[in-house]
Every structure is written in C-alpha cells, then in structure tokens.
LOLUM-179212 format. One record per residue (C-alpha): residue in three letters; chain; x, y, z. Coordinates in pm, whole numbers. Each point is the difference from the previous one (the first is absolute). Example, Ala and Ser with C-alpha at 12.3 -4.5 7.8 and 13.67 -1.06 7.14 Angstrom:
2
REC,ALA,A,1230,-450,780 .
REC,SER,A,137,344,-66 .
//
This chain:
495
REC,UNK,A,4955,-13122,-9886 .
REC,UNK,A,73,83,364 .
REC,UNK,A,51,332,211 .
REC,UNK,A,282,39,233 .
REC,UNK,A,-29,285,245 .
REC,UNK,A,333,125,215 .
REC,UNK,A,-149,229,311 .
REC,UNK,A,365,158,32 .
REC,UNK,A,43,287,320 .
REC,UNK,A,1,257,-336 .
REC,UNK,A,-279,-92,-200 .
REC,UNK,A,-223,-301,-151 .
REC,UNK,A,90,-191,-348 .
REC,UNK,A,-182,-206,-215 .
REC,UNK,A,124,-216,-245 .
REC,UNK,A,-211,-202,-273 .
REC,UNK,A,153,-314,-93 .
REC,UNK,A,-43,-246,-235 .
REC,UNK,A,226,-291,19 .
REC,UNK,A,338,137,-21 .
REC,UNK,A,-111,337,-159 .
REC,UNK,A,-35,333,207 .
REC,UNK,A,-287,157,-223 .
REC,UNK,A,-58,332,236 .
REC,UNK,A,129,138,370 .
REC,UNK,A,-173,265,173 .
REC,UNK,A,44,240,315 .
REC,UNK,A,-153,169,201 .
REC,UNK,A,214,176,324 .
REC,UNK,A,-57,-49,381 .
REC,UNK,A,-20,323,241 .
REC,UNK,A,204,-80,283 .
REC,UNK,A,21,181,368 .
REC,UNK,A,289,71,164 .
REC,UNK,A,201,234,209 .
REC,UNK,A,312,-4,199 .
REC,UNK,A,-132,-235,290 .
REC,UNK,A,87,-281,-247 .
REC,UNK,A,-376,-50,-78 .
REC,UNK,A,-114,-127,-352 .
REC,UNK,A,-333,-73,-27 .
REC,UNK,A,-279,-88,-291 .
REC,UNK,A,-352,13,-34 .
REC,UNK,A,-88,-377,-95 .
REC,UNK,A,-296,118,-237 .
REC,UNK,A,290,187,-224 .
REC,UNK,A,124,-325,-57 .
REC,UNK,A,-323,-160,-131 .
REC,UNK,A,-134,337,-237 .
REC,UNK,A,394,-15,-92 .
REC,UNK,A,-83,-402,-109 .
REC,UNK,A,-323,88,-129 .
REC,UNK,A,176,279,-235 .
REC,UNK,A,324,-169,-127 .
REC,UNK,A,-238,-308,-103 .
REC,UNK,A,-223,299,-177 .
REC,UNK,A,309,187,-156 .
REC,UNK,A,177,-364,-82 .
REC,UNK,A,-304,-116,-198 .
REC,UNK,A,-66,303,-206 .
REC,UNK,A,86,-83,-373 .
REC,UNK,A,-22,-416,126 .
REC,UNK,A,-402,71,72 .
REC,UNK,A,-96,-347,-192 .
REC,UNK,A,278,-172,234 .
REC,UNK,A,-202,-19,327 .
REC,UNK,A,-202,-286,-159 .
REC,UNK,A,314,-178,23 .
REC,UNK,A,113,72,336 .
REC,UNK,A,40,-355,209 .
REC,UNK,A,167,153,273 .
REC,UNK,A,147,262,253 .
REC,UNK,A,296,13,269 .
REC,UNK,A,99,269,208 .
REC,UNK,A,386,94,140 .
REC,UNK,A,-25,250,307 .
REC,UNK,A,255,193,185 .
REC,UNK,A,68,-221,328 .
REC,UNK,A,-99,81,368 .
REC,UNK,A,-215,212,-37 .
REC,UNK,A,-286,45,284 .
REC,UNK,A,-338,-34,-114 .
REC,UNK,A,-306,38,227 .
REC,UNK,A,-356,-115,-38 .
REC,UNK,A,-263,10,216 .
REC,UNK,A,-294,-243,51 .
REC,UNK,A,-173,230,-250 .
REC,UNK,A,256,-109,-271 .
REC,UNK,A,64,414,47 .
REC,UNK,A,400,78,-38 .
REC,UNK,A,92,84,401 .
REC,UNK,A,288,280,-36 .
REC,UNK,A,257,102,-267 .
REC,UNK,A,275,-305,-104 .
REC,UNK,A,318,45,151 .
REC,UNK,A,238,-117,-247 .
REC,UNK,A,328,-222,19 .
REC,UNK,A,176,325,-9 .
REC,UNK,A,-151,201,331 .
REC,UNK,A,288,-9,263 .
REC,UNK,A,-205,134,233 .
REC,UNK,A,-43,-324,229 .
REC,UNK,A,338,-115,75 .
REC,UNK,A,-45,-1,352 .
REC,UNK,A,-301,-165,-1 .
REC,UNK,A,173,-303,-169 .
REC,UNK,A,261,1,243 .
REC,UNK,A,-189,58,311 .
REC,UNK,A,-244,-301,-132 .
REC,UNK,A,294,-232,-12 .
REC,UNK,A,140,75,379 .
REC,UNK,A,-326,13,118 .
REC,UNK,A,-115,-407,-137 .
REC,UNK,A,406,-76,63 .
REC,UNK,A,-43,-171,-345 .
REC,UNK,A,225,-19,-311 .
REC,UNK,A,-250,52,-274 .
REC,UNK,A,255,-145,-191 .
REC,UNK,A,57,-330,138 .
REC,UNK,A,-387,-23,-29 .
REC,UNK,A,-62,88,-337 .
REC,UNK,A,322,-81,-207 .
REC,UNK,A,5,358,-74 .
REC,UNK,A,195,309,135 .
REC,UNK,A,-292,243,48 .
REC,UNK,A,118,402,-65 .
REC,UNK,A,-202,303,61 .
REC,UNK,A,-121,-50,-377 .
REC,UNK,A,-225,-274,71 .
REC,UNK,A,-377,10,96 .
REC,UNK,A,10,-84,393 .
REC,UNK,A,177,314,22 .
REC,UNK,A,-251,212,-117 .
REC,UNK,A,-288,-183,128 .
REC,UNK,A,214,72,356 .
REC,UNK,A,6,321,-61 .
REC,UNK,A,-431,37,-92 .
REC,UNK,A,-58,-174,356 .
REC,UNK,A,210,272,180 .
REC,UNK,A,-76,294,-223 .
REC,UNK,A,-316,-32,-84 .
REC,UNK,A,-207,-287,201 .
REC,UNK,A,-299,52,-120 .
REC,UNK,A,81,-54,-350 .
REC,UNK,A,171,-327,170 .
REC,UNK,A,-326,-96,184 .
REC,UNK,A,-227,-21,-329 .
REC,UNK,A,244,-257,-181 .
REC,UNK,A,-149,-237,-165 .
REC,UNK,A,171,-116,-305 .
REC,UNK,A,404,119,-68 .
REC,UNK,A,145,-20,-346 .
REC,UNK,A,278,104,-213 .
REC,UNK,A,-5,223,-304 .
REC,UNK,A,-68,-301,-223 .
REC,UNK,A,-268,-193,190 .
REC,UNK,A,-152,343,87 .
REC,UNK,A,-53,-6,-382 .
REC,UNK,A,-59,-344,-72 .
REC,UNK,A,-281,3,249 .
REC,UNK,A,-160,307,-146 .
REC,UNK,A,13,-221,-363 .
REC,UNK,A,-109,-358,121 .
REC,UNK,A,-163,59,377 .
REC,UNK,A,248,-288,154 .
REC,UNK,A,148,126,278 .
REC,UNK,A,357,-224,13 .
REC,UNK,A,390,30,-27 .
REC,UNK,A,249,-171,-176 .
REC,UNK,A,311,-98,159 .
REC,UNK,A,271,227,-217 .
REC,UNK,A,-120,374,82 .
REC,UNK,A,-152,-198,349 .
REC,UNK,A,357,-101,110 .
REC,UNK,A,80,405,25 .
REC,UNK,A,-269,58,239 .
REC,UNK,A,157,-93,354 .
REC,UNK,A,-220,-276,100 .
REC,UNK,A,47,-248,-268 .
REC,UNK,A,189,-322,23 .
REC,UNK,A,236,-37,-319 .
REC,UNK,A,102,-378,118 .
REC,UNK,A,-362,-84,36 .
REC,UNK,A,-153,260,-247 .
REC,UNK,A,-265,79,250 .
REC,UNK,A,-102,262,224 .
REC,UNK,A,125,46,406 .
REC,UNK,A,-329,-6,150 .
REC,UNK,A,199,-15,362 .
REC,UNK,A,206,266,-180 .
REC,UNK,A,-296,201,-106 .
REC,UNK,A,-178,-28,395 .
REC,UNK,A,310,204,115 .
REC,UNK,A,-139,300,-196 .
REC,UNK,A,-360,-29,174 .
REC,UNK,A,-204,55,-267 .
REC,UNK,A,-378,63,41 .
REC,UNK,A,-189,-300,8 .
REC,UNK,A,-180,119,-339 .
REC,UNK,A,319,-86,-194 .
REC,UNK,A,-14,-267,-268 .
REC,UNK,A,303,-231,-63 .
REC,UNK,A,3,-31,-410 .
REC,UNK,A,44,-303,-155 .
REC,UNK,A,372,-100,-136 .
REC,UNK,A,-18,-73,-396 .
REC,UNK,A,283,-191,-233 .
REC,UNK,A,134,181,-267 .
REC,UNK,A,-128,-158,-285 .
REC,UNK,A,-337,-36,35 .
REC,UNK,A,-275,192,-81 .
REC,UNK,A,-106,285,234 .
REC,UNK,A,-294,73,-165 .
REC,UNK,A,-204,132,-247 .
REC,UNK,A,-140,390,-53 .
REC,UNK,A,-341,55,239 .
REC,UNK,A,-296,140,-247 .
REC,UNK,A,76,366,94 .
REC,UNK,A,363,22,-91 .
REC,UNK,A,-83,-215,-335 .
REC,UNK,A,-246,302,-110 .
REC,UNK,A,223,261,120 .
REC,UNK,A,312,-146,-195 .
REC,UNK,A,-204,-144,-268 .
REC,UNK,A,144,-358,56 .
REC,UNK,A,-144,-333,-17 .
REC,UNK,A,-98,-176,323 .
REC,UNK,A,227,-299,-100 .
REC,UNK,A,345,255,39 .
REC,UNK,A,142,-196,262 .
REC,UNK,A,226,151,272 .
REC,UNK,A,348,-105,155 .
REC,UNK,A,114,39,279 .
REC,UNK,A,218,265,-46 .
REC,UNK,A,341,73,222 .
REC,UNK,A,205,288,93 .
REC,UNK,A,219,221,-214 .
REC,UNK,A,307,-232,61 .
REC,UNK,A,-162,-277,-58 .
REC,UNK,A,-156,65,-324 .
REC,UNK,A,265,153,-168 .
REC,UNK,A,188,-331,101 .
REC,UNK,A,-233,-195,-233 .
REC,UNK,A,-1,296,-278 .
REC,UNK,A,366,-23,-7 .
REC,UNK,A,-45,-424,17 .
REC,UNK,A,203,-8,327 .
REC,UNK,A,-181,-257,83 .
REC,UNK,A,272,-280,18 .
REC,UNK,A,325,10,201 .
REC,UNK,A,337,170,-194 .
REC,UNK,A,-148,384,-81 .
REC,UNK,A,-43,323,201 .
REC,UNK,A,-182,281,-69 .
REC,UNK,A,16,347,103 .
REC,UNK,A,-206,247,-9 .
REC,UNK,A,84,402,-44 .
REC,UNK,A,-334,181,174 .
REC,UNK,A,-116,201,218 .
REC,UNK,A,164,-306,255 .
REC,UNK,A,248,-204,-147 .
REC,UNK,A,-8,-389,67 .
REC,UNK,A,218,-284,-69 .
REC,UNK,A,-131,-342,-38 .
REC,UNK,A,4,-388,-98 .
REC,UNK,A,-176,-284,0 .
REC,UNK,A,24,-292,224 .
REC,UNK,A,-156,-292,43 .
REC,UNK,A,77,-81,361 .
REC,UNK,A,-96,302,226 .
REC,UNK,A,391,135,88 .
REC,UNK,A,122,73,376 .
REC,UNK,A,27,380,102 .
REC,UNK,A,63,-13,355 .
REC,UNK,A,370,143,-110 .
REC,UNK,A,-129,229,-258 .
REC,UNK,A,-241,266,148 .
REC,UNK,A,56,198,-289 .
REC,UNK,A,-135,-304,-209 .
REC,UNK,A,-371,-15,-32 .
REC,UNK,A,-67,-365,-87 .
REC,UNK,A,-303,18,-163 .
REC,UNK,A,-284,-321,-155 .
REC,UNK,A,-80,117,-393 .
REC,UNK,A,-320,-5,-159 .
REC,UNK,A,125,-360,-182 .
REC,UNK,A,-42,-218,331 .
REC,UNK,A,415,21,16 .
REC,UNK,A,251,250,162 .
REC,UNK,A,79,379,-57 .
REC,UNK,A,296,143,255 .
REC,UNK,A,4,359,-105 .
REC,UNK,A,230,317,124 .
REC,UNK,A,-120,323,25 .
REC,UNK,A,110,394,-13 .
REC,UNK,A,-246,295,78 .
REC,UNK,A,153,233,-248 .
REC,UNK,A,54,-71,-374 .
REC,UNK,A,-151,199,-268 .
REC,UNK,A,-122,200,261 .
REC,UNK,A,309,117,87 .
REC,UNK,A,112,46,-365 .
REC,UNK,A,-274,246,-53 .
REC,UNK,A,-4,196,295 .
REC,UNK,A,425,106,-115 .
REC,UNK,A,-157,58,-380 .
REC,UNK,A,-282,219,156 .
REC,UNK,A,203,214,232 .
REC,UNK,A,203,52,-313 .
REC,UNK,A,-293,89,-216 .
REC,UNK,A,69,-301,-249 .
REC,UNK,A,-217,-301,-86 .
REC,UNK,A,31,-343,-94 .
REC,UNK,A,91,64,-347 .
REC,UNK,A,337,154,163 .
REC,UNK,A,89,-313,226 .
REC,UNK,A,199,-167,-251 .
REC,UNK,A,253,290,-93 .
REC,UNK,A,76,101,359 .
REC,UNK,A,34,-306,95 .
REC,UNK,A,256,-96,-291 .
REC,UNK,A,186,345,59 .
REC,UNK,A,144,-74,319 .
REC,UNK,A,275,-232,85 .
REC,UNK,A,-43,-331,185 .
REC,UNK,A,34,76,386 .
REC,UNK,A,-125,360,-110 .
REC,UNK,A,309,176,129 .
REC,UNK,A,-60,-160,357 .
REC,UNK,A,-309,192,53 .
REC,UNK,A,-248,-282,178 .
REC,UNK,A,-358,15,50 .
REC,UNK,A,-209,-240,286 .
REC,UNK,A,-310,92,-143 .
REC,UNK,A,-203,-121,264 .
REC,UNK,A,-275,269,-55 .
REC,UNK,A,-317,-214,125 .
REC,UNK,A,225,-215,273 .
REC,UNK,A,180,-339,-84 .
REC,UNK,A,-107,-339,-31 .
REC,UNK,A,293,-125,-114 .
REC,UNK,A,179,60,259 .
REC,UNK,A,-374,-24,207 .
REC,UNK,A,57,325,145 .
REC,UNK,A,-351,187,-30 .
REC,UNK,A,93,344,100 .
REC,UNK,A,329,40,-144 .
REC,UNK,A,36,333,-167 .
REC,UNK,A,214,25,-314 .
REC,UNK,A,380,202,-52 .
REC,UNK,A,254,144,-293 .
REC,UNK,A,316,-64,136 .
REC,UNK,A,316,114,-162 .
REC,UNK,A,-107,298,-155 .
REC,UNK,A,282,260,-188 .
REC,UNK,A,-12,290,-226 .
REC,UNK,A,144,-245,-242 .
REC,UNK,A,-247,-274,17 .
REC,UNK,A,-292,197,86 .
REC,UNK,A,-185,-47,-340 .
REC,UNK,A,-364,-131,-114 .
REC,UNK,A,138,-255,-206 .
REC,UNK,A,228,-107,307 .
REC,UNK,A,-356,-2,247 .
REC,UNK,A,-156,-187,-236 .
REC,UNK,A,277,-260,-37 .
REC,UNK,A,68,-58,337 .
REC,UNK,A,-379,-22,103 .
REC,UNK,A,-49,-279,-223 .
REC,UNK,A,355,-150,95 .
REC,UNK,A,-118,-20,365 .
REC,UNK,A,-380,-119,-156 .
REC,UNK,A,219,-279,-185 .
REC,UNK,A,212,-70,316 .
REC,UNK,A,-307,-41,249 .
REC,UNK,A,-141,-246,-268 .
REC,UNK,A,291,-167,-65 .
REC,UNK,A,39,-70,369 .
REC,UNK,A,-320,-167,11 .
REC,UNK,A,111,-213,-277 .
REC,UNK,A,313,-110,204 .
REC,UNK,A,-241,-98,276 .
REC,UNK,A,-196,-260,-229 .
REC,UNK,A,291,-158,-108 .
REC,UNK,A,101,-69,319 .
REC,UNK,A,-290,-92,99 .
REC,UNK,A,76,-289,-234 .
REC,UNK,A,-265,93,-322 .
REC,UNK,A,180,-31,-303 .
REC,UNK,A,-6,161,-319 .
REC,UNK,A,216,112,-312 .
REC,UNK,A,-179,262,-148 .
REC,UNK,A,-308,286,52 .
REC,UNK,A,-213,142,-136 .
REC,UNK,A,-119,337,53 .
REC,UNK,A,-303,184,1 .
REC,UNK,A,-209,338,141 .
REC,UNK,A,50,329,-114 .
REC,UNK,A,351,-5,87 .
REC,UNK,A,72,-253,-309 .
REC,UNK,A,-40,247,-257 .
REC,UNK,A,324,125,58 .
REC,UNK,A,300,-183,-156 .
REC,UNK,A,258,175,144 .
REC,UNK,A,-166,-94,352 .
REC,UNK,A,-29,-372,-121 .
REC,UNK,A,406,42,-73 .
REC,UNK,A,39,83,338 .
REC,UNK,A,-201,-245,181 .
REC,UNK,A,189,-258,-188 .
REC,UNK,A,342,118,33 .
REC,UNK,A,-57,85,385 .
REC,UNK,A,-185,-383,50 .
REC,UNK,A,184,-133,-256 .
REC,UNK,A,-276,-208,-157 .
REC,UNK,A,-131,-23,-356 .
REC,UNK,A,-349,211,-58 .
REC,UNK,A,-271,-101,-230 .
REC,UNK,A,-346,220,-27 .
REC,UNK,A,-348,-176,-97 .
REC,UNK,A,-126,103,-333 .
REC,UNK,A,-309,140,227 .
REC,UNK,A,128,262,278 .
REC,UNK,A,-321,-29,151 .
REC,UNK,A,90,-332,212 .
REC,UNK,A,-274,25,297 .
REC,UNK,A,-339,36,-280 .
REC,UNK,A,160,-227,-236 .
REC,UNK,A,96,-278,323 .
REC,UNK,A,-388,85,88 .
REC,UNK,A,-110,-82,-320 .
REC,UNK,A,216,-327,-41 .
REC,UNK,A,-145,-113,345 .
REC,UNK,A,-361,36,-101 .
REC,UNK,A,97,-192,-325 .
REC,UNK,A,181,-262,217 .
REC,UNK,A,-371,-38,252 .
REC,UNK,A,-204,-13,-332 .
REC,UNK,A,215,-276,-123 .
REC,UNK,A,38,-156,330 .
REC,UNK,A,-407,20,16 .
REC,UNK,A,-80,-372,-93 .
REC,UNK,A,163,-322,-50 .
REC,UNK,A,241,117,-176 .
REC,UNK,A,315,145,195 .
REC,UNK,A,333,221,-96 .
REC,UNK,A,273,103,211 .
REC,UNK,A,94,376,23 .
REC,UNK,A,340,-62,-123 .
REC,UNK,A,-134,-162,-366 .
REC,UNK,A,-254,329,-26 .
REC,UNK,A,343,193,68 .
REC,UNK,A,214,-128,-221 .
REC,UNK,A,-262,57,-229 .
REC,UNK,A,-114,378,2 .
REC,UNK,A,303,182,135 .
REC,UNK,A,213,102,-214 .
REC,UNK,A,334,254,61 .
REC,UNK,A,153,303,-214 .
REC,UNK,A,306,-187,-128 .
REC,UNK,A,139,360,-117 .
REC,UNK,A,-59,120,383 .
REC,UNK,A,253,-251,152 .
REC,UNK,A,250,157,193 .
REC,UNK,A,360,-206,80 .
REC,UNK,A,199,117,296 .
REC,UNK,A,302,225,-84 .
REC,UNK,A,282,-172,244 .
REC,UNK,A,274,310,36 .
REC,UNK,A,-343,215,116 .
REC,UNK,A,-54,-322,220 .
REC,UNK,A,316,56,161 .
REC,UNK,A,-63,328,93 .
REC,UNK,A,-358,-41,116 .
REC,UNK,A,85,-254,257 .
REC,UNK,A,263,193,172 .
REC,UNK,A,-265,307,-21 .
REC,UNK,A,-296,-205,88 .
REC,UNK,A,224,-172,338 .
REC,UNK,A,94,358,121 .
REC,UNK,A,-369,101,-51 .
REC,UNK,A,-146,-281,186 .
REC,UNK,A,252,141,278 .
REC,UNK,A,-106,345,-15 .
REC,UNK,A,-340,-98,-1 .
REC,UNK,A,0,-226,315 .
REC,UNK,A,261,275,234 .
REC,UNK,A,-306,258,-126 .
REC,UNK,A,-313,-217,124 .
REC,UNK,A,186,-120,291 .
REC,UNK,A,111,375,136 .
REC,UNK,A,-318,178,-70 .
REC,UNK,A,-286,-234,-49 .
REC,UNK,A,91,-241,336 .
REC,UNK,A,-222,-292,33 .
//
C-alpha cells in the first residue's frame, strides 16, 4: 500500500493506494489570507496538521493497512515561499504562487542585473514564481530576509518535516526562479544577485526516481508507520498529476480545472520559450519535460458568479446548459485575481455587452466559463506552437465533474477528452511515484512509463468527442475574444 498526499492552495488529500486500487481519500481544508492587495498567504504548519489529519481520516476503517504501507509521496501547490530559520523554526507566513503583490519587485530585479532570466534559465519567469516573493520578503520585511537559512516549497517544506533531508527535486525546483531547466541545477550566480544572508544553505538537487527517504522515529509513532515506509521525492501539483494521469510520454495533454487552471505535456527534450512568455516550460518529476500554460481564474471564477447568485455547485450544470453558445454576446474577462495568461498581474476583470435581454444568471454563468474556456484554450494554442504535440486530453480538478463544461472545452479546443478512472490525479501521481522509488530501490529498475501504463486507467463512459458545427462557432467567438481581451489589457493595464 502507499499514501499519496496533494497539498492543493484549498486543502490537503490523502489517498491510500494499493496497486491500482484507491481504497480511501481524505480532506482536510487550508485557511488562507487574503485581501484586496493581491496577498494570499498560508501558515506552513496548516499544511503539515492538514497531512497529519487526511492520513488519520484516510486510514480509519483501513487501521490493519499501515502494516503494509511501503511508501509515501507528496504533490504541493508550486512557488510557494517557505522560510526557515537556523532553528529549523518556519521564518514568516508562505506567500503562495497566487500573491500578486510583488510584480514590481520582479521587474525592477530584472532592469536592475540587466539580465534575461530567461535566457539563463530556459524558463520565462512570471510574478507566480518564488524569486518574486522572496524579492518582495527582502524589501518588505528584511528581517525576516536576514534570518534565512533554508527556503523550500510547499512540498519539500513537508517532505522535510517527514524525512529531515533538506533537498529539491528538479520538477517543482524549475518554478522557483533560480533553477536551470537545461542543466537541472540551481543559479548559484543567479541566487548571489538576491544577497542572501550568509546563513543560507544551498539544498541538494535529487532525481526523480530515487528514494528520498524514509519516515524519522517521531513521525513513524505519530502516523503509526513502519520505519521502512520509504519516501519519494515528491513534485509539484503539475507535475504529479502528469504522472497520475500517465502523461508521462510525449502525444497527451492534460488540463486541469482548479482553483488555477494549467495546460500541460510531456517532453523529453526541454522545449524553447524565448517566443512564448506565456509558456512556462517546465522539467517534470520523471527526469523529462513538462511545458505547461496557465490562467489565474478557473473554478474560482465559476463560483464566485454561482455565489453572488446564491446557487451552488449542484446548479452549475443547468445554467450552464440553459444558455445559448456565445450567451447572447454577453462576455466575461474574468480576471478577478489578475492574469497570467496573458501575464498581466494586476489586471482587473469586466462584463461587457450587457442588455436587458441578455442580462440573466444563466447567461453570467455561461459567458464566465466561455471566457474561463477561452483563456485556457489560448494557452493551449501557445503549446502547439510551441511545437509539443498531442491528439487528445485529459482532464482533471474540480472543474471535470461537469460534462457539459468538458463539451465545451472540447468543442472550443477541438480535441477529444478522456477522464482517469481516479479524479484525484496529484495523490494518486504521488502515490505511483513512491511505488516507482520503492521499485527503483535495488537492482532491479522500471521506467515510469511501464508503472503508467499499468495503474492508470480512464472512464471510457466519460469520453467526450468534439461537436464540429459548435467548433465552428467557437473559433470565430474564441478569435474575437482573444481581440477583446488584448485592446482591454493593452488600454487599461499598460505595461
């Protein structure tokens, strides 16, 4: 049996998994600060009790089962900032790949070392990432920036607190700002523009598929686990729910309907994105490849319109259905937490169009996910010129639930959809890694692709075929959009 853990911006799960079987998932939320400053912030130490408690709620009924846990690996949100001291003490609250708050700091960092981070790293490098934050601690708050000692992401933050190694691996790594995707190592000249204290300690750069390491003696009696439960090394969100959905070859993409929503595929050569800045050209948590878009606002959005209504989820579907495709030219840029696709941190979002005829909640609804589906399906433009290829997705997150959404995203991209038997990709890619490190643990040796093609299995009766006269219509839509959308950044959101 192994546990996969997803430390999502919303919440922790757990999964328990036993070879191809999901036997239990558990949940436990995140609080989150925030206010209109674009901040968005988490307590670290929510993250581990969260851990701690989805492994507690997962196992309940599957007591007997811990006996047979070999192994753990952990997906985490990406970018995050988090602090430690020479204590091991956490420094300040994690600012999270969605605080907008240091844009300028990014930009003034970049005129002021006259580099490209780009042409350094093999990676366009937006507000999102960690260097931006970290930035933004030195100006804001230097003495929080004068006690660094160790920096993490959300996933080594927690793999640290499970095994006591203090490293990175080069998938969530390659989101931080200062690592080298060609190389798959970190900047250190890079890293001495930021003037860190001299008490900061450079972690160690691990592969993929090898053992992290195994539970310390603390964690094993907390958890009631074996000392021999090895750990892997774990990757970001993207990343893992690349190898839960077994994108782990070139020909597939995924997307992903969360709180963000990403677009991604795997590569084996690392792919050029000096063109693209909208393309964030990722390594994966295989030792490959993961170019990924990216939007701000995607279930997000779709909430906030069913709240201000007063409806829920279980009225998405209907309202959605009810209204007409271009939903009677009423448009929504629901850029309500900025852009990153366009990269346009403090854009603000608009309702254009607006009559007494088309002024209904079925109408909001539709367009908001019609310009959610546009935003996305810009990205996906972006990788295929880029050069990735693919024929098909598959799609996961929250947003997947919905099959008239699915219907859209394929008529709009015009691409077939499948969805994995197990909607929780990130846990379940955790789990497969750890199984991949245990097997990979000795003399014997197993690609990622074979343990793929293996466990992951898709919802035949969930696969969704492009309708081509609603394709027709969607790509005139979807050009005028794309129009709209760059005339509105350009006039009020100058960079």
């Amino acid at each position: 049996m192994y546990i996969g853990i997803d430390c999502g911006t919303q919440g922790t799960k757990a999964v328990l998994w036993d070879e191809g079987h999901v036997l239990n998932t558990a949940y436990t939320p995140h609080k989150l600060a925030q206010d209109s400053t674009g901040k968005r912030e988490q307590a670290p130490q929510d993250w581990l009790d969260a851990m701690y408690n989805s492994i507690k709620l997962a196992f309940k009924g599957f007591e007997n089962g811990k006996r047979s846990v070999k192994g753990i690996g952990i997906s985490g949100q990406q970018h995050g900032l988090v602090l430690l001291d020479k204590n091991d003490q956490i420094i300040c609250d994690a600012l999270l790949w969605c605080d907008t708050r240091p844009e300028n700091e990014l930009k003034e960092f970049e005129r002021f070392h006259n580099t490209e981070i780009n042409e350094r790293l093999g990676i366009q490098v937006p507000v999102a990432f960690t260097i931006a934050k970290l930035l933004w601690v030195k100006r804001i708050n230097p003495s929080a920036f004068s006690r660094i000692h160790k920096i993490m992401l959300p996933h080594d933050y927690l793999n640290y607190c499970l095994t006591g190694r203090y490293a990175i691996e080069s998938g969530d790594a390659s989101g931080t700002g200062w690592f080298n995707t060609h190389t798959k190592s970190i900047d250190h000249e890079l890293l001495s523009y930021l003037d860190l204290p001299t008490s900061y300690q450079t972690p160690e750069v691990v592969s993929s598929e090898a053992v992290f390491g195994t539970l310390m003696p603390n964690i094993c009696a907390r958890l009631g686990l074996s000392p021999s439960v090895i750990v892997s090394s774990g990757g970001g969100d993207n990343m893992m729910a690349a190898i839960g959905t077994g994108n782990v070859d070139q020909g597939m993409l995924t997307v992903s309907l969360g709180t963000s929503g990403t677009a991604f595929a795997h590569t084996h050569n690392q792919v050029d994105s000096r063109r693209f800045p909208d393309l964030n050209a990722f390594c994966s948590s295989t030792n490959g490849y993961l170019p990924l878009v990216s939007t701000m606002n995607v279930t997000t959005a779709n909430n906030q319109i069913l709240n201000l209504m007063g409806k829920g989820i279980s009225d998405f579907d209907t309202l959605l259905d009810s209204a007409p495709i271009g939903s009677q030219d009423l448009l929504s840029l629901p850029f309500y937490n900025g852009a990153r696709l366009p990269n346009v941190p403090s854009a603000k979002g608009a309702l254009l169009n607006i009559s007494a005829s088309n002024l209904t909640q079925q109408n909001l609804v539709r367009s908001t996910v019609e310009g959610v589906t546009y935003n996305l399906a810009r990205g996906i433009d972006v990788l295929k010129q880029s050069g990735v290829e693919f024929n098909r997705a598959c799609v996961i997150g929250g947003g997947a639930n919905s099959r008239v959404w699915r219907q859209m995203i394929s008529d709009v991209t015009n691409l077939e959809l499948i969805t994995p038997l197990s909607t929780e990709a990130a846990a379940i890619g955790g789990a497969l890694q750890a199984y991949w490190a245990k097997e990979n643990d000795g003399s014997n040796k197993i690609d990622i692709s074979t343990v793929c093609e293996k466990f992951v299995e898709f919802d035949e009766s969930k696969t969704i075929r492009p309708n081509q006269n609603n394709h027709i219509q969607y790509k005139a839509l979807s050009t005028q959009y794309n129009r709209l959308v760059d005339n509105y950044i350009d006039t009020n959101f100058p960079s």
